[in-house]
N, C-alpha and C positions, 0 to 999 in steps of 0.2 A: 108575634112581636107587637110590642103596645105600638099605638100611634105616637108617643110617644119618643119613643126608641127610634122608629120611623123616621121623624122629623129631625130629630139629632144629626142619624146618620146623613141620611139627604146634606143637610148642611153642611158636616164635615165633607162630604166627597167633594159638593158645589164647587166648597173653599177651596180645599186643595185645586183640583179641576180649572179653578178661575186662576189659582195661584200659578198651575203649572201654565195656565195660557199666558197669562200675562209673563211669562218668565220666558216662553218660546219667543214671542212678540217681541216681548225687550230686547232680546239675543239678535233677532233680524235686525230691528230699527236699529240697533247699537253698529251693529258689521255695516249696515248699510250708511249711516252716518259717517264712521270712519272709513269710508272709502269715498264719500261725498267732500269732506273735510279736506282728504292728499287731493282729490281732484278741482276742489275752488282754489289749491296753491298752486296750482298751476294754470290758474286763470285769469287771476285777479294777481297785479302788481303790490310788492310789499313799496311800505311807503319810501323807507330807508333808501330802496336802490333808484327810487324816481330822486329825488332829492343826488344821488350820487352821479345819475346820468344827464343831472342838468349842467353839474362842469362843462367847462370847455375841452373841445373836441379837436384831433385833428385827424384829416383825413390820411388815411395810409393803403400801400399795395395788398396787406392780407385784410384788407376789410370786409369786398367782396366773397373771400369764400367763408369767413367768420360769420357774416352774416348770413349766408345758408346753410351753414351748420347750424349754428343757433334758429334757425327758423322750422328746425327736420327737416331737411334735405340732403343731408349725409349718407354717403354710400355703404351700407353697414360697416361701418367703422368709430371708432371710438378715440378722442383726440385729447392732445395735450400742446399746452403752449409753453415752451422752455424763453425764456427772457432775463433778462439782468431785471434788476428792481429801478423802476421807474421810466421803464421803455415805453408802457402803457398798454401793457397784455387786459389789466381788470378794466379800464376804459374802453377800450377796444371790444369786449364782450359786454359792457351794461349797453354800449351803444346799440348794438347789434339786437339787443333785449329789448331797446326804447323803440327801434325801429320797424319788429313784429307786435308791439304793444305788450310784452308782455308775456304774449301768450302762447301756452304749451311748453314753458320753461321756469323753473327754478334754481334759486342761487345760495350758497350756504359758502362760509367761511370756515378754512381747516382752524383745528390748533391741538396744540403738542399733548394735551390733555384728553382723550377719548371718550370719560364722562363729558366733557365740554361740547366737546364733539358730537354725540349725540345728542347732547341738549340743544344745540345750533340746528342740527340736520332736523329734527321734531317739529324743532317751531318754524323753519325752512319747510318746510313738508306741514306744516296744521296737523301733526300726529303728537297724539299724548302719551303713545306708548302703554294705552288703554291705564293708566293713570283717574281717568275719571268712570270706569266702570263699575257699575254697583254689585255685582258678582262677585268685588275684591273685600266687599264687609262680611261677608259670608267662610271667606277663604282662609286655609292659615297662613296661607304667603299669599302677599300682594303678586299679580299676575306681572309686573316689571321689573321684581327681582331678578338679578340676571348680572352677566357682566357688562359693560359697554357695546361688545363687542357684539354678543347676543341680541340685545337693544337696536343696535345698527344693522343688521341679518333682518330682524323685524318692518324696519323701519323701510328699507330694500325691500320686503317680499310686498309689502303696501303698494310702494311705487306700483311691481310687476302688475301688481291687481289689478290696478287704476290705469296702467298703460293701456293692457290688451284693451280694456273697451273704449279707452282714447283711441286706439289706430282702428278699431273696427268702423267707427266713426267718421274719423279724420282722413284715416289713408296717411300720417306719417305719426312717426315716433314720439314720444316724449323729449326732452332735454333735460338733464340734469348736470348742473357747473356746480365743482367741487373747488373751492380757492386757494390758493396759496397749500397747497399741499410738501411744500417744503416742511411747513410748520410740523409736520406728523413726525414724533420721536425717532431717532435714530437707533430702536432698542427694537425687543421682542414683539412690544404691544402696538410700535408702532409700522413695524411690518407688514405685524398678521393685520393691519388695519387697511393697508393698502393693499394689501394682497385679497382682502375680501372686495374692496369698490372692483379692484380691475378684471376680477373672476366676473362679476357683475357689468362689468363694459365688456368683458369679451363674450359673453352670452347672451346679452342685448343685443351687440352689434350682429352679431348672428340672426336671432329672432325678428333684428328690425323694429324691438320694441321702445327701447330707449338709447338715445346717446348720450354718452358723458360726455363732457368735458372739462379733465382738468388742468391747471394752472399753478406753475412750479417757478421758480427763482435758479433753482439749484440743476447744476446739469448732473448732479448724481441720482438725482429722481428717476433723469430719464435711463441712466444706466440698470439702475435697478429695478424700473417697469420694461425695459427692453429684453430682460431676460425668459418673460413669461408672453413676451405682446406678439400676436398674430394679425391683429387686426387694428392696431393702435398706428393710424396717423398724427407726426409730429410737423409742430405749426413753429417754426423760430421768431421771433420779434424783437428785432435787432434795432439799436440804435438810429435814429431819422438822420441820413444823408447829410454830407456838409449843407448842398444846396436848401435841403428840405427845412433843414435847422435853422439857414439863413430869410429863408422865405418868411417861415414862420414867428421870429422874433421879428421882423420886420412890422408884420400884420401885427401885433402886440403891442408895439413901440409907437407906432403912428409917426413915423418920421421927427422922434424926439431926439435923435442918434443918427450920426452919418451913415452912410451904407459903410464907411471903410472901418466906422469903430464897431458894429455889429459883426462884420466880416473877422473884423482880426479876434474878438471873443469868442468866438464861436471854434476858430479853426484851431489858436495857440492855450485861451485856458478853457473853456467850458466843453467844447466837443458838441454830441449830438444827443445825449440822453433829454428825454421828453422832458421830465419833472422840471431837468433842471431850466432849461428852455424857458417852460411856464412860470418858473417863480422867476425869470431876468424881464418876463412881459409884464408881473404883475405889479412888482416895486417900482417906489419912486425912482432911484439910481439904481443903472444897471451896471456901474463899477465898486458901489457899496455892496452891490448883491452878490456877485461875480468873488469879491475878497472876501463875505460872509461865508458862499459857498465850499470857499479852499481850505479857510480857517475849520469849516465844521469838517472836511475830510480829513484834514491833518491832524485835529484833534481826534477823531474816531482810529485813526492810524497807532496814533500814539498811545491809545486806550489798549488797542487790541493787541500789536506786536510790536510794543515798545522795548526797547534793550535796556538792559540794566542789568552793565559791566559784573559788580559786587553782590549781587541777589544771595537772598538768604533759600534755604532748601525748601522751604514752604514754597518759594515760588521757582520750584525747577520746570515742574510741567508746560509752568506758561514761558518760561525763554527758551526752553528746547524746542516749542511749537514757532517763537518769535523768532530764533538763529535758524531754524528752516525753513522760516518763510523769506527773510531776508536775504538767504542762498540760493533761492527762486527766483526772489524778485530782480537782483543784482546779474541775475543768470537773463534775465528777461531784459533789463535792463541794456546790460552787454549785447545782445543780441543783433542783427543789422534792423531786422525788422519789425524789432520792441514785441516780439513773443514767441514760442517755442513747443512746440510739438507736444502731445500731456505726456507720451511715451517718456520723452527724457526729461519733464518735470519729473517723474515717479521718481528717475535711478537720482535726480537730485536731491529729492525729498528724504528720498531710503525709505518712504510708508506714501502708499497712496491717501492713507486718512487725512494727511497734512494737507493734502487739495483738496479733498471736500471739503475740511472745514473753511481753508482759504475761500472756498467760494461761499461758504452757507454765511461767510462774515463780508459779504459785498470786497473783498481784498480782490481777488482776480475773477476772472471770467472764461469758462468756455466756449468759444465761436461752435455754428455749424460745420468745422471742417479740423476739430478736434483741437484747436491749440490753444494756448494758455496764455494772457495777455492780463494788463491793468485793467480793472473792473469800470475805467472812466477815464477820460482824457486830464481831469482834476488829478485822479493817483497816478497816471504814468507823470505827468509834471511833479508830481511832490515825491515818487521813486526817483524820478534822474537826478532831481537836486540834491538830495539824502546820499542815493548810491555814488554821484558822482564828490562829493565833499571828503574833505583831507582827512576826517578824523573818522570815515564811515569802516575803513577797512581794522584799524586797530581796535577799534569798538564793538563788530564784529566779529576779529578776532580772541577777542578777551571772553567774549560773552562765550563764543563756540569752547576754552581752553575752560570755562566755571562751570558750564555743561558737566563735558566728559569730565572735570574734579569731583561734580556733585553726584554723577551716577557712576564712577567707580566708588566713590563710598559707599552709595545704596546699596551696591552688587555686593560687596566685599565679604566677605565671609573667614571667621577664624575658626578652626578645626582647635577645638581644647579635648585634652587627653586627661579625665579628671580620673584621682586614684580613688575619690571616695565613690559611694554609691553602685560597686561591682564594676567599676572599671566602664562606663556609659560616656561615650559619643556624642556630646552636644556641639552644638552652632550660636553660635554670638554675632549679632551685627554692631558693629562699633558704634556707639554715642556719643556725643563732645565730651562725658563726664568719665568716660573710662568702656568698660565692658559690661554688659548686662550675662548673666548666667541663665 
């Protein structure tokens, strides 16, 4: 073989050689990168949630053990905070974040969208979903093709990665806070969504590698994480106390308002929800605020299950949802103790769907002790005035009497006995214009 020839070859083997090293190399620095990348988000605060924990705070009874969960100190268990909206479940956990600095915890917001969702939990975790690896110019599919769902399996097996050599380290777990996970579809995709994080919390809490913790609105979340949960502890976060309520608008107000006019808002219109609390501390006038706030419930009321006597059939879905919630609410209303056991909401409803969605629309509320009540001391005031007024019952009856008119005609069916065509058996649903064949 000429030198030549020699020299050629030499080169090409080198190249290769150099090529396949440097391609080994890249492979490690790459995996090692993306494991360094989930592990500084969990080190390093995002800026968004400093900014979110500088709000004002108030102190509460589950703060304590919120904050050793959120710090690993959870007993291999995996937890969830069931609360009405604006009690102050996601305050309650950035605090508890702000007061470990941060660290050994990560926070991602749900939503009803899964690509979304992934795209949230990525950048919540610093994972690209190998998005920027140079392997993928080479490839005929990009390496993050995949469904959503895929994506987030990924995304989760990262964590795992990153945990073990966290708690070999540390000696406790990781955190991971999933949000408002109401938001996640009521369908297939948003199931198998949930059903994949909580496989994921009940195998952690097992391992002791990571705890979740998620955070719901809705008390059907927790019905339907309760079916599969062994090791799921639930956190309730219930409205702040008359006293608590009163304290605290007090310290807001700086003695701008008597004790007697704070005392009487509090008990007869506003109640104890946190939010609302905080916007009567922050406003000039706490009786401008107070009538803003009614006005925006009763508008939201009227939005969601308004009556409407004469309704056309496009809109049957929404007053048959609207004449069963107001046979609820009226039933709640009536009641000694302004709410009612969910058992015999269902046989009043005829469909337990009608209380999920009541609750997923802030209309009612599940307590810890299963019964079913106005979602605020603002709607039980704006139910009694409604249910108790002279025109509420014929109104409601009209609406219930358009109902059952508009869905015996949807059901309706006529049997024609047609002589042409071999004598064939068709069905007709009636239409204002006559009969369709």
């Amino acid at each position: 073989m000429s030198p030549r020839v020699m020299d050629a070859v030499l080169t090409t083997v080198m190249g290769l050689a150099a090529v396949g090293l440097g391609g080994v190399f890249y492979q490690a620095w790459y995996e090692w990168n993306e494991n360094h990348k989930v592990m500084l988000s969990f080190t390093r605060p995002a800026p968004l949630l400093k900014s979110r924990t500088s709000e004002s705070f108030f102190a509460r009874a589950e703060q304590k053990k919120i904050v050793n969960v959120v710090a690993g100190h959870g007993s291999a268990k995996y937890y969830l905070l069931v609360g009405e909206r604006g009690t102050g479940k996601t305050q309650l956990i950035l605090n508890a974040m702000e007061k470990i600095g941060h660290y050994g915890v990560v926070f991602c917001d749900a939503h009803s969208d899964s690509e979304v969702f992934k795209t949230r939990l990525g950048k919540a975790l610093n994972y690209t979903y190998r998005e920027d690896y140079v392997g993928q110019l080479f490839a005929r599919e990009a390496p993050e093709r995949g469904s959503a769902l895929l994506d987030v399996e990924k995304a989760l097996n990262m964590v795992e990665a990153v945990a073990i050599k966290y708690v070999r380290r540390r000696g406790r777990p990781l955190v991971l806070i999933i949000n408002n996970i109401h938001s996640f579809g009521d369908d297939e995709e948003g199931e198998d969504l949930l059903e994949l994080l909580q496989q994921r919390a009940e195998s952690w809490a097992a391992s002791r590698l990571v705890t979740l913790i998620f955070n719901t609105d809705d008390y059907s979340v927790y019905e339907r994480m309760k079916r599969d949960a062994s090791r799921m502890d639930t956190i309730r976060i219930n409205e702040l106390t008359h006293e608590e309520a009163v304290r605290l608008l007090k310290e807001k107000r700086r003695g701008r308002e008597t004790d007697e006019e704070i005392e009487d808002i509090i008990k007869n219109r506003i109640g104890g929800r946190l939010s609302y609390v905080n916007r009567l501390g922050r406003e000039e006038s706490i009786e401008d605020t107070a009538r803003q706030l009614e006005s925006e419930e009763r508008s939201w009321i009227v939005t969601q299950i308004g009556l409407i006597p004469d309704f056309e059939e496009t809109a049957f879905d929404n007053q048959k949802y609207a004449s069963c919630a107001w046979k609820l609410i009226k039933a709640i209303v009536k009641s000694e103790e302004k709410k009612l056991p969910i058992n015999e909401c269902r046989i009043i409803t005829g469909n337990p769907k009608w209380i999920e969605m009541l609750d997923h629309d802030n209309i009612i509320m599940i307590d810890d002790h299963h019964n079913v009540k106005a979602d605020s001391k603002i709607l039980q005031n704006i139910f009694e005035e409604i249910v108790n007024s002279e025109e509420f019952e014929e109104l409601l009856d009209n609406v219930c009497e358009r109902v059952e008119e508009v869905d015996k005609e949807q059901r309706t069916r006529e049997l024609i006995w047609s002589k042409k065509n071999d004598q064939v058996i068709r069905f007709g649903q009636p239409k204002k214009g006559g009969w369709f064949w």
